[in-house]
C-alpha positions, 0 to 999 in steps of 0.5 A: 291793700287797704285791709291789709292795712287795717288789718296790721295796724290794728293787730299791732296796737292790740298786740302792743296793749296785751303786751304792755298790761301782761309783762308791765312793758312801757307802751312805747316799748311794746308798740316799737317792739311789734311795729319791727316785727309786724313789718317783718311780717308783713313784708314776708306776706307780699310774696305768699299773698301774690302766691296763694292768692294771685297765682292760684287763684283758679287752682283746687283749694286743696292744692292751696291748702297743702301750699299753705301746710308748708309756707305758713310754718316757715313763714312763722320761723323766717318772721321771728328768726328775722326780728332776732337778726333785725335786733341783734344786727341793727340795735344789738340787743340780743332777744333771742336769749331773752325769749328763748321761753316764749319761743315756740308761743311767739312761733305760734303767735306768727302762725296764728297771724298766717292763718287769720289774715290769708283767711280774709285774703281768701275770702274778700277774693272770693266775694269778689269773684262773685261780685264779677260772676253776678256782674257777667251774669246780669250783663249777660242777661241783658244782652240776651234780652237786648238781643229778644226784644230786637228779634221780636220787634223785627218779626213785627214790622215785616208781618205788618206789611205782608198784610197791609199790602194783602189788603191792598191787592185785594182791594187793587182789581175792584178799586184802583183809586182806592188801591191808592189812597191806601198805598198813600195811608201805608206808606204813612204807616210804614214811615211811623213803624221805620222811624221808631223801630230803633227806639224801645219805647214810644209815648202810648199817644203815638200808638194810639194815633197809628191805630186810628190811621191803621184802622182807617186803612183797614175800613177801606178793605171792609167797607161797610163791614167794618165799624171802628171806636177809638176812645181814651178815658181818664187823664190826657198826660196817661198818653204820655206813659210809655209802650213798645212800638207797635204794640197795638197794631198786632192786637188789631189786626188779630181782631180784624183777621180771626174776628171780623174777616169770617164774620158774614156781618162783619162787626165793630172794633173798638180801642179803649184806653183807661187809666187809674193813678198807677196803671194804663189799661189798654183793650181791643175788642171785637164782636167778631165770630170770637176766639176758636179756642178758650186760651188763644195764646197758648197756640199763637207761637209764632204769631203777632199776638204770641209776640206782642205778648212776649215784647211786653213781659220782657219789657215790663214783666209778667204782670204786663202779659196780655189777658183774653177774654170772651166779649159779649155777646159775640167776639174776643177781648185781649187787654193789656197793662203797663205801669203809668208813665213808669219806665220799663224794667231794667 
C-alpha cells in the first residue's frame, strides 16, 4: 500500500510538471488535471492488482502475462474513456474533442502506467517470497539442528551409564565397599548428567568439576593402574566460557578404554585446560597403548568420541571440531577449542 502511494503520488507531480513546462498549462491546472485521472487509474489497478498479484500469485508467469496482454490495454482505454466521462458529466468540459490528437499518446501514457507499476508489484512480491523461502529455511535448519543436538546429547547419557555401572560390576565380586563408594559417586554423576541435560551449555568449570569426580570414580576401577592430572592454566573467569554438557566425560572415557584398559601398566591421564584472550583449549591425554589408527575419528561413527565431535561442530562450527594427535611417548591426544566466554552460534 505505501508504494503504491509513492508510487502515484510521484507520478503525478511529475506528470503534472511535464505537462506545465510542454503546453505552458498554470501548475494548478495540470496537477488537478492528472490528480482525477491518476485516481481513475488507480482505482482501475485495485482489481487487476487483487487479480495478477493476489489470485495468481502461484500461477505460471505465462498464464500472467497473457492475462496481462488483454487487461492492461483495456485498462488503458476504461481509465482514459473514464477521465472524459468524469469531465464531461461532472465539470461539463468536453476533453475528448480537445484531445482528440493526443489520444492514442494519452492511451499509450496509460499503458505505459500499467506496465510500470505491475512490474514493481511483481517484484516486491516476488522479493518477498524469497524473504518468506530464506525464513522457513532457516527455521527449518535450526529445528533440524535443535533436533541433532538432542539426539546426540541422548546417546551421550545412556553410554555414560552402560559403562560406569560395567565399572561398578566389575568391581562388586573383589570389592563391595568399594562397589558402594562407587555407586554413592555415580549416582552424584548421574544427578550432574540429569540435571543439565535440558540445558545447551554449561559453564566449562561444571565440566571440569565432573571430570575430577569422573575420574575419582574411575581410579577405584584401575586402582594403582590409573594416575589422573586435572590442571587449568591461565585465567580463572576461562571457566566461565561455555561448553555442551558433557563434553569432557566421552573424551576421557575413550582415553581410559582404548588407552589405559589394554595397557599392562596402565598409565596416566591428564586434563588440561588453557586459554588465550580469544579461545579455550581443552586437552585430554593419555600414555596409554595409543590410537589403533592415524585418524580415529574417522571410524568412531557411532561412538561417544564421533558424537562429541559432531555436538561441538554444531554448537560452535567446524573450527570447534576435535583434533587428535599422537602423545609422546606413548599414548593419544584429542583436543578441542571453543570461543572464550563466546556464546555458541545461532
Amino acid at each position: 500500500m505505501a508504494i503504491a502511494a509513492l508510487f502515484w503520488g510521484l507520478y503525478t507531480v511529475l506528470y503534472a510538471l511535464l505537462i506545465a513546462r510542454g503546453e505552458g498549462v498554470p501548475f494548478q491546472y495540470a496537477i488537478g488535471g492528472q490528480i482525477i485521472s491518476n485516481t481513475i487509474l488507480a482505482l482501475y489497478s485495485v482489481p487487476v492488482w487483487w487479480l495478477t498479484v493476489r489470485e495468481m500469485d502461484r500461477t505460471h508467469w505465462g498464464w500472467v502475462l497473457v492475462v496481462h496482454g488483454i487487461v492492461g490495454p483495456l485498462y488503458a482505454w476504461l481509465g482514459l474513456e473514464s477521465y472524459f466521462l468524469f469531465f464531461s458529466h461532472v465539470l461539463g468540459v468536453d476533453l475528448r474533442a480537445e484531445l482528440a490528437g493526443r489520444y492514442q499518446w494519452i492511451f499509450l501514457a496509460n499503458g505505459t502506467v500499467y506496465i510500470v507499476q505491475f512490474a514493481v508489484y511483481h517484484l516486491v512480491r516476488y522479493v518477498q517470497r524469497l524473504r518468506q523461502k530464506e525464513q522457513q529455511a532457516t527455521e527449518l535448519w535450526a529445528r533440524a539442528r535443535e533436533q541433532e543436538l538432542a539426539a546426540l546429547k541422548a546417546q551421550v547419557h545412556p553410554h555414560f551409564l552402560f559403562n560406569t555401572l560395567h565399572s561398578i560390576s566389575a568391581t562388586l565380586k573383589q570389592d563391595p565397599h568399594e562397589a558402594r563408594e562407587m555407586i554413592a559417586r555415580l549416582s552424584g554423576l548421574l544427578r550432574y548428567a540429569l540435571d543439565r541435560a535440558e540445558h545447551d551449555t554449561v559453564p566449562l568449570r561444571e565440566e571440569v568439576d565432573f571430570a575430577r569426580r569422573y575420574l575419582a570414580l574411575e581410579a577405584y576401577r584401575f586402582s594403582d593402574r590409573l594416575d589422573t592430572r586435572v590442571d587449568v592454566a591461565g585465567s580463572d573467569d576461562a571457566l566461565d566460557t561455555p561448553v555442551p554438557p558433557m563434553v569432557l566425560q566421552p573424551l576421557i572415557e575413550n582415553a581410559l578404554t582404548h588407552g589405559i584398559a589394554p595397557s599392562e601398566d596402565g598409565g596416566t591421564v591428564d586434563v588440561t585446560v588453557t586459554s588465550t584472550d580469544a579461545w579455550v583449549e581443552v586437552r585430554v591425554a593419555d600414555t596409554g597403548v595409543g590410537a589403533p589408527t592415524n585418524n580415529p575419528l574417522a571410524e568412531a561413527e557411532g561412538t561417544g568420541l564421533a558424537n562429541t565431535n559432531a555436538r561441538l561442530e554444531r554448537t560452535y562450527g567446524p573450527d570447534a571440531a576435535l583434533r587428535t594427535a599422537p602423545n609422546d611417548p606413548t599414548g593419544f591426544i584429542v583436543r578441542f577449542s571453543v570461543p572464550r566466554n563466546s556464546p555458541p552460534q545461532p
